[in-house]
N, C-alpha and C positions, 0 to 999 in steps of 0.2 A: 456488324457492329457489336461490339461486348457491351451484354446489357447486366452484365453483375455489377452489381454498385464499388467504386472505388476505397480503398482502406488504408487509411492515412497511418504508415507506422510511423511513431514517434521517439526516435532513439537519443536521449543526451550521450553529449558522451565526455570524461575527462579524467586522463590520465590512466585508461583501462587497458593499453597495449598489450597486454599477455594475453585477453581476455577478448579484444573486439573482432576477431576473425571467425573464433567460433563463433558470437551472439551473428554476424551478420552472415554465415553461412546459413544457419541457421533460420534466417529469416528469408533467406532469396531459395531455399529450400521448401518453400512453402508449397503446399499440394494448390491453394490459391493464391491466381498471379495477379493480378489487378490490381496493384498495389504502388504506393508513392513513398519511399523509403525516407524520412527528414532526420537525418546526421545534424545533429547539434552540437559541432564543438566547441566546448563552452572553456575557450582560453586554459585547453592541454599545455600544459609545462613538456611532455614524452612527444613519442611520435604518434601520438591516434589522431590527431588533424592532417599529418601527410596520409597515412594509411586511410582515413575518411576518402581522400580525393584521389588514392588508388583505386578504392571500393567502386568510386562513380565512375571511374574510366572504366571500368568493367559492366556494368549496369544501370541504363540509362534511368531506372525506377528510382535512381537514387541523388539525393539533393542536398550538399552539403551546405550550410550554415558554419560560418566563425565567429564567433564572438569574443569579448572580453569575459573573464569568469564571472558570472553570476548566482551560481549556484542551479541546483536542482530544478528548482522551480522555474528561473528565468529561460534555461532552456528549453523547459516543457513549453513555458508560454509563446518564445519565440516561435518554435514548431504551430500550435492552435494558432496564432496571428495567419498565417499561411498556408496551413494545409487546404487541398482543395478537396478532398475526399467525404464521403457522404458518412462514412464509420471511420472512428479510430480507435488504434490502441499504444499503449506506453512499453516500452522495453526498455531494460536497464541494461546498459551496454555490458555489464558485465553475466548476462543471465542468459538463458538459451531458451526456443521456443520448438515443441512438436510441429513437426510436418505439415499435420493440418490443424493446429494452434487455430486458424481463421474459420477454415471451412468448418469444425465442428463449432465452435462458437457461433457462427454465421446461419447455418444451417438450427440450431437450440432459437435462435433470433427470430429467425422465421416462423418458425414451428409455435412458437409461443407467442406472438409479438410484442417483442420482447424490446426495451430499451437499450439496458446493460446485458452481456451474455458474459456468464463469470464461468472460469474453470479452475479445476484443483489444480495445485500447484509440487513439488517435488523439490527440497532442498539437496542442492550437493556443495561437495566441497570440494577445493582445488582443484583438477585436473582430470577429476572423476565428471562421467559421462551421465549426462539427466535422461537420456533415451535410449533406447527405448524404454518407458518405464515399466516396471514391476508388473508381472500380467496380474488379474483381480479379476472379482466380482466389481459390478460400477453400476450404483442405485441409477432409474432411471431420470434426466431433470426435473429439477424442481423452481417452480416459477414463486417468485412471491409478489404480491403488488407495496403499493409506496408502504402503507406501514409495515406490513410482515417482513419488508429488507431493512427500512431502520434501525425495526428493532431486534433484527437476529445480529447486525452491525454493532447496536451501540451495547449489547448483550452477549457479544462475542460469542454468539451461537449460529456457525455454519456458516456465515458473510463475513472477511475483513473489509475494511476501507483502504486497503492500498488500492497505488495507481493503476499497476503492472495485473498481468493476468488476465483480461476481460475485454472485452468490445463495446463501445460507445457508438450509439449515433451522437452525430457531431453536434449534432440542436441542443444537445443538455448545455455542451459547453460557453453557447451564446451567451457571455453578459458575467462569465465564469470562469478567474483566473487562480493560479495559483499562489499563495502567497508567499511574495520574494523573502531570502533570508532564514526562514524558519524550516526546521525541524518539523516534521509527521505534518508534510504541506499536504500530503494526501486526506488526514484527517481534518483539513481545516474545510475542505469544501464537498466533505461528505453528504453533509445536512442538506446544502443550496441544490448540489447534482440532484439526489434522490427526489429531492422534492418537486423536481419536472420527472421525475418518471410515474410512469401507468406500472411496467410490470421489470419487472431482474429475473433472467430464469440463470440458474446454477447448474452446471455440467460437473458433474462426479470424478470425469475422466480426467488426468495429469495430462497437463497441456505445457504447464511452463516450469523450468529448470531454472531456480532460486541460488545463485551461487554464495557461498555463506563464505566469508574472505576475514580471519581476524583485526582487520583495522577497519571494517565496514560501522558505521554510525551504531547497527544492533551490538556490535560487539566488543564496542567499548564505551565508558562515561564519559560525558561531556556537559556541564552542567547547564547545554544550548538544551539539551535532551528537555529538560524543564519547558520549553517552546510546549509540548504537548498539555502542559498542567494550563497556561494560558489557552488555548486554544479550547481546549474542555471546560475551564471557567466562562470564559464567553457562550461558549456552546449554551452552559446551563444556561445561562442569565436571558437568552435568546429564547430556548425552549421554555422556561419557565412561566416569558413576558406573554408567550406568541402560541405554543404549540402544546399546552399541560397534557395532553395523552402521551409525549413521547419521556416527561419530568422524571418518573420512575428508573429509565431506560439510561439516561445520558448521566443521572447518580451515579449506575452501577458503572459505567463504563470511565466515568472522572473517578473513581472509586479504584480500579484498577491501575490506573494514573500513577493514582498516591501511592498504592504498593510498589506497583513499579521503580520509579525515580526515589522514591525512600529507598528500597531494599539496594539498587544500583550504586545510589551516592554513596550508600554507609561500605560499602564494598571497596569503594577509591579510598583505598590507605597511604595514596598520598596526597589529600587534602583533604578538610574535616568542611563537608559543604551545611556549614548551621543551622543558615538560614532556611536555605530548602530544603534539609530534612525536616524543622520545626515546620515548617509552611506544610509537608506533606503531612505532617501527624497531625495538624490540626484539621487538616480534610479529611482525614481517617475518622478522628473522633467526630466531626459533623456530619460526616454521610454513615457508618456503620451501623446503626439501630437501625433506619429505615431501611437500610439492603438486606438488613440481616432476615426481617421479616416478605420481604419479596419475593415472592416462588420462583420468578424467574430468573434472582441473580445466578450465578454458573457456582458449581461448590466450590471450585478455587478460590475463588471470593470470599465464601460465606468460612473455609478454614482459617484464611487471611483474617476476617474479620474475627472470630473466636478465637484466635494466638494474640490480636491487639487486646483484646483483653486481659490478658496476661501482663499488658506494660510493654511499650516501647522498648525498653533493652530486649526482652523476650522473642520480641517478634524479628527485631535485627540481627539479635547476635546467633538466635536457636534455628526460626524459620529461615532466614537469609542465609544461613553461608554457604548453603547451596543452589543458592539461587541463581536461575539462569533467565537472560533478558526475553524480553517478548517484543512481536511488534507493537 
């Protein structure tokens, strides 16, 4: 009888055909087999829904789901609704995973007991190969418990809040979905997950292949992009009412927000977005004195915040025009 615990992979998938053959070699490549593979095709206009129910004729670990489009989120949920696996993780059908992507995550899980098992990640672009990655030096892990992952999260030091890259036990997610419709749905339920966790440990080692696609949400405007500035106004209003040791942390990180989506929009020179550029400079000018003074804001920030002092054009037209987008 296999007594490794089963590992719920979580694939949406839609309109990714050039792209879903490697993510799911990829995954049935895995040095650990114990695994329930949930293909979500979430209403493909291409052929990735025939090619999903190719995939399962070949491997029975694999289970496909059709839906009507819902977005990102909807097919992440539909997957949690049904996974029966004790761990899970999220894969973006267009993105590729190391060999033992599980096993070393699994094994950092154990070793630390650990809730989340996070690993580094390796962006590439078109047709270029994310493995084997770069040989290196690779610190050995690092565990944080619930506040030390917060706040390197809402701190952007050493933890992102994306979905992708990492391993969950499945208990975080009880009671905890994703938010339909929006933009940086990962960021919306950073706060709730971490807050049932005891411990995060971080693996150093490149485990996941980040495929960077020019019409990808990072790499173009879209003024839905603004989802994230709602999503971190709540946040504060939540941490403020409920949680004042993490208040410091989720400024800086709504702080970065505002640069972001200001420097982006003023970029789209084919529409002049007013209102949310006014809307970001005025969270620029309420949050930058307090960050400025915060040891731990990140200096990206704190040079963001000394060029806003120079004037809103200064910081658009001098800092921005080379600016490149962030998660």
């Amino acid at each position: 009888m296999n007594q490794e615990p089963l590992v719920s992979v979580i694939v949406p998938v839609y309109n990714v055909e050039a792209y879903l053959d490697q993510c799911l070699e990829s995954i049935l490549a895995q040095s650990y087999h114990n695994m329930e593979i949930l293909m979500v095709d979430d209403g493909s206009t291409d052929d990735s829904g025939i090619m999903c129910d190719r995939w399962a004729e070949r491997d029975e670990r694999i289970r496909v789901i059709h839906q009507p489009n819902g977005g990102l989120s909807a097919a992440r949920n539909t997957a949690l609704d049904v996974m029966t696996g004790q761990l899970v993780t999220m894969v973006d059908s267009d993105d590729v995973l190391h060999p033992d992507f599980i096993t070393t995550l699994l094994d950092a899980m154990r070793q630390h007991d650990a809730d989340i098992a996070v690993g580094s990640y390796r962006p590439f672009y078109g047709d270029d190969t994310a493995f084997p990655a770069p040989a290196g030096h690779h610190d050995p892990p690092r565990a944080y418990d619930q506040r030390e992952a917060l706040l390197a999260i809402l701190y952007q030091k050493g933890l992102t809040h994306s979905a992708w890259g990492r391993l969950y036990r499945e208990e975080l997610f009880h009671g905890i979905r994703y938010p339909v419709g929006k933009y940086y749905e990962d960021f919306a339920i950073i706060y709730p997950l971490l807050k049932k966790c005891r411990t995060v440990v971080k693996i150093d080692d490149i485990l996941y292949g980040y495929r960077q696609r020019d019409k990808s949400i990072l790499q173009t405007f879209s003024p839905r992009r603004a989802d994230v500035l709602d999503l971190g106004e709540q946040l504060e209003a939540d941490i403020v009412a409920h949680d004042q040791q993490y208040a410091n942390s989720i400024h800086s990180r709504l702080l970065s927000a505002y640069f972001n989506i200001l420097l982006l929009s003023h970029q789209d020179k084919t529409h002049y977005h007013k209102s949310l550029e006014d809307r970001c400079w005025k969270g620029i000018k309420r949050l930058r004195n307090k960050c400025l003074i915060d040891p731990h804001v990140r200096s990206k920030n704190k040079l963001g915040i000394l060029a806003s002092y120079l004037g809103r054009w200064f910081l658009c037209e001098i800092v921005g025009r080379n600016y490149q987008p962030q998660p």
